[in-house]
N, CA, C and O atoms as a Tinker XYZ file with bonds, in Angstrom:
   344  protein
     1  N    -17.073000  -12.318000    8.448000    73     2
     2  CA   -16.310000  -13.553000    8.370000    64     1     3
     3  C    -15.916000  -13.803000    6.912000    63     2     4     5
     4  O    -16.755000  -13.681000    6.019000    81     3
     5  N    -14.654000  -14.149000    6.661000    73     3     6
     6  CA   -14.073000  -14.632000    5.237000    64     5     7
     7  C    -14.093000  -16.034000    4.995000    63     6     8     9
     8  O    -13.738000  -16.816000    5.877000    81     7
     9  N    -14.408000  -16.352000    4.078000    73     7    10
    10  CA   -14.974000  -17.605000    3.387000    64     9    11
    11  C    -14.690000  -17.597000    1.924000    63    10    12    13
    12  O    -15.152000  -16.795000    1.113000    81    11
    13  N    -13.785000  -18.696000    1.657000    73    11    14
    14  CA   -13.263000  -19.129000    0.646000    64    13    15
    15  C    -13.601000  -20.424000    0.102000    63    14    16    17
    16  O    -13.759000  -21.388000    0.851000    81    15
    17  N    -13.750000  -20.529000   -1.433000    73    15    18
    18  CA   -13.634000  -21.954000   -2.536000    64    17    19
    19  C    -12.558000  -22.462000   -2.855000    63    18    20    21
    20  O    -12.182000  -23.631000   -2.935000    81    19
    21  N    -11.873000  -21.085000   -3.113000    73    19    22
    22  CA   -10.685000  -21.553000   -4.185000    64    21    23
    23  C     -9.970000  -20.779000   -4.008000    63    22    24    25
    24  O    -10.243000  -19.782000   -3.339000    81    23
    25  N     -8.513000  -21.047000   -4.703000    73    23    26
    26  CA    -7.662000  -19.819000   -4.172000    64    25    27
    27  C     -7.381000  -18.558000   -5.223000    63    26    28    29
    28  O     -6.493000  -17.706000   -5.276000    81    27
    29  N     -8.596000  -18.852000   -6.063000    73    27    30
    30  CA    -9.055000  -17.201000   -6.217000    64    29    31
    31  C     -9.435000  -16.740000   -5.814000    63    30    32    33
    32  O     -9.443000  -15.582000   -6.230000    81    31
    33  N    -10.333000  -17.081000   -4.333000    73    31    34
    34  CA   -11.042000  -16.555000   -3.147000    64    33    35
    35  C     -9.941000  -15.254000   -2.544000    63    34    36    37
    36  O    -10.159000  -14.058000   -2.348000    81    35
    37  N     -8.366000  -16.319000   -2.314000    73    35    38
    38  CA    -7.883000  -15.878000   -1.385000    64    37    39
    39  C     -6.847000  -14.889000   -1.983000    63    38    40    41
    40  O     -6.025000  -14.363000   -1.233000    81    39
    41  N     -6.862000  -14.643000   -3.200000    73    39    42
    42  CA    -5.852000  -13.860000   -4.362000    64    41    43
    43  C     -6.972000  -12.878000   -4.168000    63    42    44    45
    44  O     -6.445000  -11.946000   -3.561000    81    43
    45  N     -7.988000  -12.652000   -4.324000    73    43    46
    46  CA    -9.247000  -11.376000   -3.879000    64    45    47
    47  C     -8.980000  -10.906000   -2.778000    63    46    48    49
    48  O     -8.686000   -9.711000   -2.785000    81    47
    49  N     -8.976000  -11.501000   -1.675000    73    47    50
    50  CA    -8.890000  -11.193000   -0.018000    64    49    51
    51  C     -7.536000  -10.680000    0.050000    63    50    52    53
    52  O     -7.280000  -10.058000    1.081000    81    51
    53  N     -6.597000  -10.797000   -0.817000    73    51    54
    54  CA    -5.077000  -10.484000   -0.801000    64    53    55
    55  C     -5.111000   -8.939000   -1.647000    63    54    56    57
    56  O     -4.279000   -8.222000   -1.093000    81    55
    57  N     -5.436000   -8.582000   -2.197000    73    55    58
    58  CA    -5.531000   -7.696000   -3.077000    64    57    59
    59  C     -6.714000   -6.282000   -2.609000    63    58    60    61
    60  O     -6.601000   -5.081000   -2.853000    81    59
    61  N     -7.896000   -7.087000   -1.809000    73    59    62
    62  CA    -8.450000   -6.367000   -0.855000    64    61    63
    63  C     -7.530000   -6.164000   -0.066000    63    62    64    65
    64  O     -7.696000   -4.960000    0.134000    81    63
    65  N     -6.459000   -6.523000    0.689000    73    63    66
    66  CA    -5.559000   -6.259000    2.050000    64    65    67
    67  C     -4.595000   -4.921000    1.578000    63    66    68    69
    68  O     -4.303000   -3.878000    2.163000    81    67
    69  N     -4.261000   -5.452000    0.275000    73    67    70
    70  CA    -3.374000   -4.712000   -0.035000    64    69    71
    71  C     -3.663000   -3.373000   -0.123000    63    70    72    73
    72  O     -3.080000   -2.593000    0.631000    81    71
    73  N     -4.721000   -2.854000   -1.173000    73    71    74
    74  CA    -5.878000   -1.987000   -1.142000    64    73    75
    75  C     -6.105000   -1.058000    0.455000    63    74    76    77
    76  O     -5.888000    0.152000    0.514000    81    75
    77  N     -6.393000   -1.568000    1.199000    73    75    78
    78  CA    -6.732000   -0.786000    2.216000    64    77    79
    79  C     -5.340000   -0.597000    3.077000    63    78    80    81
    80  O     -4.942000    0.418000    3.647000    81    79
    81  N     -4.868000   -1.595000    3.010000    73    79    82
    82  CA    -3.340000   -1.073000    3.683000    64    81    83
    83  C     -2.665000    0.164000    2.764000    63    82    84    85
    84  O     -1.808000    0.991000    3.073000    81    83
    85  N     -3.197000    0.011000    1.856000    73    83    86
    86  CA    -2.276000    1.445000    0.792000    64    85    87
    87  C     -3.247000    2.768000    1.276000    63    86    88    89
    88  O     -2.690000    3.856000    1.136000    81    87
    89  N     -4.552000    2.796000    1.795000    73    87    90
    90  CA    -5.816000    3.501000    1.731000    64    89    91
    91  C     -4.817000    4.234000    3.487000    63    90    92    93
    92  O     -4.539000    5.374000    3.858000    81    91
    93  N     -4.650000    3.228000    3.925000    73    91    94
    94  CA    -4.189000    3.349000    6.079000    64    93    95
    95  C     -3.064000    3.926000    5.790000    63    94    96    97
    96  O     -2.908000    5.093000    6.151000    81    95
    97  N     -1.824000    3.108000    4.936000    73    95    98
    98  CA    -0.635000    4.003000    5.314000    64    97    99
    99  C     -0.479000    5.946000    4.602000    63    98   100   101
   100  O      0.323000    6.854000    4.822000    81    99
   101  N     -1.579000    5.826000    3.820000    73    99   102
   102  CA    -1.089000    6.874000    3.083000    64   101   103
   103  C     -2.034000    8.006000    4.138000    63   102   104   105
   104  O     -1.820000    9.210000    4.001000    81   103
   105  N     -3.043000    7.536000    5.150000    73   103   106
   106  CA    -3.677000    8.309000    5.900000    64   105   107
   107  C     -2.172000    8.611000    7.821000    63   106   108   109
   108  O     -1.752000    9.524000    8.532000    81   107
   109  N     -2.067000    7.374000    7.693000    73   107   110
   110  CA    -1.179000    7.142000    8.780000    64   109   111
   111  C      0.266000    8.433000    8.873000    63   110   112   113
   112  O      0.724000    9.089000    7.938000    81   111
   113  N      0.614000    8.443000   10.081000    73   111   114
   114  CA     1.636000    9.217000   10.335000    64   113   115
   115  C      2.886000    8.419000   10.058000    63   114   116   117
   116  O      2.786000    7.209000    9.856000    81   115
   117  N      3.889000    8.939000   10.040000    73   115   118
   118  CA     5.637000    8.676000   10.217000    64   117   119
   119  C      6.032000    7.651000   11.752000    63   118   120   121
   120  O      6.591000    6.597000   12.056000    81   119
   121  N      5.269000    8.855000   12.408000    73   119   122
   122  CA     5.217000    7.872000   13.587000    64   121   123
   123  C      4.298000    7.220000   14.584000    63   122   124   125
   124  O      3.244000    7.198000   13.948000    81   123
   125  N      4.023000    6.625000   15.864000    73   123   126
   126  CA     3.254000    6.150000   16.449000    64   125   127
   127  C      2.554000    7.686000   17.443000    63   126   128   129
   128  O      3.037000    8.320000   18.382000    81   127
   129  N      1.597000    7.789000   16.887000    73   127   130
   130  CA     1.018000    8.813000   18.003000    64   129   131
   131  C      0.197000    8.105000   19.059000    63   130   132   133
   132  O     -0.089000    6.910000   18.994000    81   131
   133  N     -0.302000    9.237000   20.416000    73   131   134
   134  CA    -1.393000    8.928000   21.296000    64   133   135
   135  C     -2.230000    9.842000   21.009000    63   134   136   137
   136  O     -1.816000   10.997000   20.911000    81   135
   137  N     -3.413000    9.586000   20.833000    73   135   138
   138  CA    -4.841000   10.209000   21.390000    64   137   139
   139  C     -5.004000   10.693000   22.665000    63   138   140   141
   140  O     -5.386000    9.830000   23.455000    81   139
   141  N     -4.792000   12.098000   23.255000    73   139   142
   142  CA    -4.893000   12.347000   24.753000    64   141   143
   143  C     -6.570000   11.761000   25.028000    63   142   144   145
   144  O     -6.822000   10.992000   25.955000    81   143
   145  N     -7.766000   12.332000   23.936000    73   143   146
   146  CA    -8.811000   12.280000   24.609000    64   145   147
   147  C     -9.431000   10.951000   24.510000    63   146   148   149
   148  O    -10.514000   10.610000   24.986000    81   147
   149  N     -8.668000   10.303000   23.884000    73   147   150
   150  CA   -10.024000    8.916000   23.740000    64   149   151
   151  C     -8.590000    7.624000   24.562000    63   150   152   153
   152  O     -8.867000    6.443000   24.773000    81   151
   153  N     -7.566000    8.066000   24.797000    73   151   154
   154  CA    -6.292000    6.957000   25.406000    64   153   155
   155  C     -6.082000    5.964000   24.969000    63   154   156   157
   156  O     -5.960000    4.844000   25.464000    81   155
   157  N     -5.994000    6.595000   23.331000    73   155   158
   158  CA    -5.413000    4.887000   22.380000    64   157   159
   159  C     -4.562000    5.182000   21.382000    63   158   160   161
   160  O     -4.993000    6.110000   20.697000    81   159
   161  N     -3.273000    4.659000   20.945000    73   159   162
   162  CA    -2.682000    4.622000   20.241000    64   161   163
   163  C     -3.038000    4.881000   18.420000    63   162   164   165
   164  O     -4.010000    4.380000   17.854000    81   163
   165  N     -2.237000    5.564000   17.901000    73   163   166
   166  CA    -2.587000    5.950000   16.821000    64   165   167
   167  C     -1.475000    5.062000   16.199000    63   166   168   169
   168  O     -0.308000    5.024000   16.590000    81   167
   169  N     -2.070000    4.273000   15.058000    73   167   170
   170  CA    -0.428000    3.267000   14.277000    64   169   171
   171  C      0.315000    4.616000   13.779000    63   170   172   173
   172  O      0.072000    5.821000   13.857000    81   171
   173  N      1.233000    3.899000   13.285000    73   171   174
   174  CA     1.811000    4.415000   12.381000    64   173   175
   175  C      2.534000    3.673000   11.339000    63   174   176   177
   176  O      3.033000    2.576000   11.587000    81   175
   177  N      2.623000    4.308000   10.011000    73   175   178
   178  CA     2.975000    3.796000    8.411000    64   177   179
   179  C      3.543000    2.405000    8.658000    63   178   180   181
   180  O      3.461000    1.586000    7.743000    81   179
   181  N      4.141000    2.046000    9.873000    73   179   182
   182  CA     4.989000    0.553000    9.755000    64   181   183
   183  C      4.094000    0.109000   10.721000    63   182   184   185
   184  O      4.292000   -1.106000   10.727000    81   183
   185  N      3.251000    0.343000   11.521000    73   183   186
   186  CA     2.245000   -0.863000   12.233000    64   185   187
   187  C      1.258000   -0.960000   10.892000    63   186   188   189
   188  O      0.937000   -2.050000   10.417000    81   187
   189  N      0.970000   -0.123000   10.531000    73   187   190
   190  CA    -0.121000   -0.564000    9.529000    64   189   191
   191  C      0.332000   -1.352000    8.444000    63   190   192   193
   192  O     -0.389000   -2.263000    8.037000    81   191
   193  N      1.540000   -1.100000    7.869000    73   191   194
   194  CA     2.316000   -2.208000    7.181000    64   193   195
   195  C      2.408000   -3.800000    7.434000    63   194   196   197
   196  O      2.090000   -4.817000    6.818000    81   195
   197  N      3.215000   -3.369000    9.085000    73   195   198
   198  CA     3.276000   -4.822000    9.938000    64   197   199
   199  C      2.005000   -5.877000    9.558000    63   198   200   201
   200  O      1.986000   -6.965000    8.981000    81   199
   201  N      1.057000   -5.112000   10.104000    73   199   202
   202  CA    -0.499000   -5.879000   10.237000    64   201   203
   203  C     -1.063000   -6.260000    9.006000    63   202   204   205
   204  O     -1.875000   -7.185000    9.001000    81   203
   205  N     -0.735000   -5.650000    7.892000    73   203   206
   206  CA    -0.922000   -6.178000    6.462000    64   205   207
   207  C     -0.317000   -7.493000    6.251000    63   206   208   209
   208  O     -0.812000   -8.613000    6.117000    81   207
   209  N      0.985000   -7.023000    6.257000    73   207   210
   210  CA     1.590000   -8.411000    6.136000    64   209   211
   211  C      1.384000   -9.361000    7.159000    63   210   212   213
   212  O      1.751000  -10.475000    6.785000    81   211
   213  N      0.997000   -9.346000    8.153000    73   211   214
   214  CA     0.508000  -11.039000    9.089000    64   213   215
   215  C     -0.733000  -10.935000    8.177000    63   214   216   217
   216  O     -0.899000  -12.076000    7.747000    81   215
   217  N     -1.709000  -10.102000    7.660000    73   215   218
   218  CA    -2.475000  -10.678000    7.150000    64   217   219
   219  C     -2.431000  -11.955000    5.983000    63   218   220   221
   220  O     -2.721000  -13.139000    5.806000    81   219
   221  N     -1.799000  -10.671000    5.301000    73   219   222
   222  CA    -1.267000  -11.656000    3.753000    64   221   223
   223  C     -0.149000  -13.152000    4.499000    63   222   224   225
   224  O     -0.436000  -14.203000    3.926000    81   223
   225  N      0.627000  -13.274000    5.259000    73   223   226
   226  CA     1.146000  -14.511000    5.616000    64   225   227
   227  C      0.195000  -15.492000    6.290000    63   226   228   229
   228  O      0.491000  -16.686000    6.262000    81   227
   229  N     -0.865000  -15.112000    6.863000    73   227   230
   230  CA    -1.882000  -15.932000    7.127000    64   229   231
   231  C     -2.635000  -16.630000    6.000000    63   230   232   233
   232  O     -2.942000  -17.822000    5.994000    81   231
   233  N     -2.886000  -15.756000    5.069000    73   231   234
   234  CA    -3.437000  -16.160000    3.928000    64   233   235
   235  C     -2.111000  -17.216000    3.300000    63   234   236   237
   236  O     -2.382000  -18.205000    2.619000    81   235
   237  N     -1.118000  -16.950000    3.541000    73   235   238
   238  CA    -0.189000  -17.886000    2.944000    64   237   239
   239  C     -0.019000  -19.473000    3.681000    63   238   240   241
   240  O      0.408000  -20.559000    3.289000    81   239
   241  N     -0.495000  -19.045000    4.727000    73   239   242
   242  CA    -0.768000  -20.258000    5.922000    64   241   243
   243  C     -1.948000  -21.420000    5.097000    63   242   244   245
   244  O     -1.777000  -22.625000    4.911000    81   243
   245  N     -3.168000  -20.551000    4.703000    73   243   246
   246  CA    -3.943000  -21.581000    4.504000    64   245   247
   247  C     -3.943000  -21.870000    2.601000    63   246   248   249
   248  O     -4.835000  -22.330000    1.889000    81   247
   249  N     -2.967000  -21.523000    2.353000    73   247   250
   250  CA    -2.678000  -21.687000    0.667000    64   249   251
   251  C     -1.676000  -23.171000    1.230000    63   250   252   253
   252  O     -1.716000  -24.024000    0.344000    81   251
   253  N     -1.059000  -23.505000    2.122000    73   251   254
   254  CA    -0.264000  -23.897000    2.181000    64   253   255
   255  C     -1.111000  -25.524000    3.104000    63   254   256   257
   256  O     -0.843000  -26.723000    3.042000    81   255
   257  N     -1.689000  -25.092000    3.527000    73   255   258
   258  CA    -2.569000  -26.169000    4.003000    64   257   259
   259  C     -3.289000  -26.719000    3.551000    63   258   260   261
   260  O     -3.772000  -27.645000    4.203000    81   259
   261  N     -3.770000  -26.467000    2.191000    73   259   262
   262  CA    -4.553000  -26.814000    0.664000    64   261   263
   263  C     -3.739000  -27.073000   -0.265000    63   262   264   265
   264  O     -4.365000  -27.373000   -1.281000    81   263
   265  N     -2.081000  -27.118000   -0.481000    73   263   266
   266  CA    -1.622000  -27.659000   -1.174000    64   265   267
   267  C     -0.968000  -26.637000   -2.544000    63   266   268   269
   268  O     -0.088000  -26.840000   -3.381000    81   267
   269  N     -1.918000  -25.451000   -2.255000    73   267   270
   270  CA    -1.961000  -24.271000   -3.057000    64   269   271
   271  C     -0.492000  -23.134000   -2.936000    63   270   272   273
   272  O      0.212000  -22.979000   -1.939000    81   271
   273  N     -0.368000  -22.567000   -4.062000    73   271   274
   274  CA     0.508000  -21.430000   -4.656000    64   273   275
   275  C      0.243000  -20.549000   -3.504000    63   274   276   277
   276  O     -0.892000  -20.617000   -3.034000    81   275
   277  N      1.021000  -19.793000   -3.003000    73   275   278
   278  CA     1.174000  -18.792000   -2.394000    64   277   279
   279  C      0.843000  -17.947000   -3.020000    63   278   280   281
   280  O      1.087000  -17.907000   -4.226000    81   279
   281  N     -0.079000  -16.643000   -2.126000    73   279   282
   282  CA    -0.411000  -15.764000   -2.674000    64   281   283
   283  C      0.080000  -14.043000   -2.520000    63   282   284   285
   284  O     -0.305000  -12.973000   -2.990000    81   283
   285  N      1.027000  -14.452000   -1.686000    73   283   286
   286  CA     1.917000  -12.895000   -1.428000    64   285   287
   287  C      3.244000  -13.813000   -1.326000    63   286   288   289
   288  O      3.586000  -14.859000   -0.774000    81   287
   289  N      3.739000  -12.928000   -2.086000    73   287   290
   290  CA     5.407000  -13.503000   -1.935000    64   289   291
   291  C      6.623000  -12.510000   -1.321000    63   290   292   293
   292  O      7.414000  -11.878000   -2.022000    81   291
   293  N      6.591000  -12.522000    0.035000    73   291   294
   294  CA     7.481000  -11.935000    0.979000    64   293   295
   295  C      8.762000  -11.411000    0.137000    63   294   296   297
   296  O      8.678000  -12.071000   -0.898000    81   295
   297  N      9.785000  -10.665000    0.035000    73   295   298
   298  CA    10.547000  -10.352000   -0.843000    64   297   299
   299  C     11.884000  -10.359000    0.721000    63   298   300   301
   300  O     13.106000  -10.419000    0.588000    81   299
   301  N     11.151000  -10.282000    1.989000    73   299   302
   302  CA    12.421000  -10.860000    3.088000    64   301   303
   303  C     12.158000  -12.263000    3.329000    63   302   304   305
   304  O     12.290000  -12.768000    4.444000    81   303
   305  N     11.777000  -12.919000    2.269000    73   303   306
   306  CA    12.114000  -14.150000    2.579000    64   305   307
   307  C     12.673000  -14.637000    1.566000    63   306   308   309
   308  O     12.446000  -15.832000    1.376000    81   307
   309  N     13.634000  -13.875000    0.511000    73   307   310
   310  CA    14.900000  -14.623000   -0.263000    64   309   311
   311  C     15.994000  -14.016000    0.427000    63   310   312   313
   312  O     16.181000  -12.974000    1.056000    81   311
   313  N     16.909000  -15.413000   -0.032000    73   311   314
   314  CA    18.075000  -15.875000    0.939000    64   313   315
   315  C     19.024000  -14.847000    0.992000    63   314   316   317
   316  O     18.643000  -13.977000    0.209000    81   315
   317  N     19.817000  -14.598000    1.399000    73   315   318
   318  CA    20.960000  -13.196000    1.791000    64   317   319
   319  C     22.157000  -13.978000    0.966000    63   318   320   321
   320  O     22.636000  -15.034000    1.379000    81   319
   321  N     22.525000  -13.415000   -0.093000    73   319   322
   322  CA    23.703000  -13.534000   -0.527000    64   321   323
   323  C     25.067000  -12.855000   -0.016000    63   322   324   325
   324  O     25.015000  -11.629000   -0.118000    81   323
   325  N     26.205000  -13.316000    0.479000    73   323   326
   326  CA    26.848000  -12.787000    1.008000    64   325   327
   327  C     28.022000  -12.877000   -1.057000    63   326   328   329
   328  O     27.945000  -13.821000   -1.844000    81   327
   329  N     28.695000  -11.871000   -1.215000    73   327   330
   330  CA    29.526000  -11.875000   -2.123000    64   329   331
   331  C     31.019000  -12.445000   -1.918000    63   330   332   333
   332  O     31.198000  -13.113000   -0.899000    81   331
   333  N     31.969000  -12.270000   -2.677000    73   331   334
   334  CA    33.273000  -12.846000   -2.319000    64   333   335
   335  C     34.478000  -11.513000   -2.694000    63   334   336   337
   336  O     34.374000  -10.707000   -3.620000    81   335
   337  N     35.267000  -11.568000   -1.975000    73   335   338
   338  CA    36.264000  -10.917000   -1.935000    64   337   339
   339  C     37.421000  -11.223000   -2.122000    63   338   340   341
   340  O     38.085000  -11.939000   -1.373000    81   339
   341  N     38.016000  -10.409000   -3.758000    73   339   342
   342  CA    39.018000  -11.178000   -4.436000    64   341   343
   343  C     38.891000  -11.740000   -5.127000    63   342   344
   344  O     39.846000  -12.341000   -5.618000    81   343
């Protein structure tokens, strides 16, 4: 169980995520395999990604419910500039 003070707690727990998600994808395949003998899905480089990041946005959930700085900053969540023509 994770248990936090402060949100240096949760800048640790973020940096641990990150850490082992770099440890999974670099073990992980290209793509989603099956296991014939044990009948379970093997991730692959973008589920293990995926699941990092709900982690880290969860953690942004309760930075945000304390009033606190965000501690992963999504880079698809700045705005889409469209340019002009002419």
């Amino acid at each position: 169980m994770f248990e936090y003070k402060n949100r240096a707690d949760l800048v640790a727990e973020a940096r641990r995520i990150l850490a082992a998600m770099h440890t999974a994808v670099c073990k992980a395949g290209v793509k989603r395999e099956w296991n014939r003998t044990f009948r379970l899905s093997i991730p692959s480089k973008n589920d293990v990604k995926r699941g990092a990041v709900a982690n880290l946005e969860s953690l942004n959930d309760i930075c945000t419910f304390h009033g606190w700085d965000n501690v992963y900053l999504n880079p698809d969540d700045d705005e889409v500039k469209v340019g002009k023509v002419g």
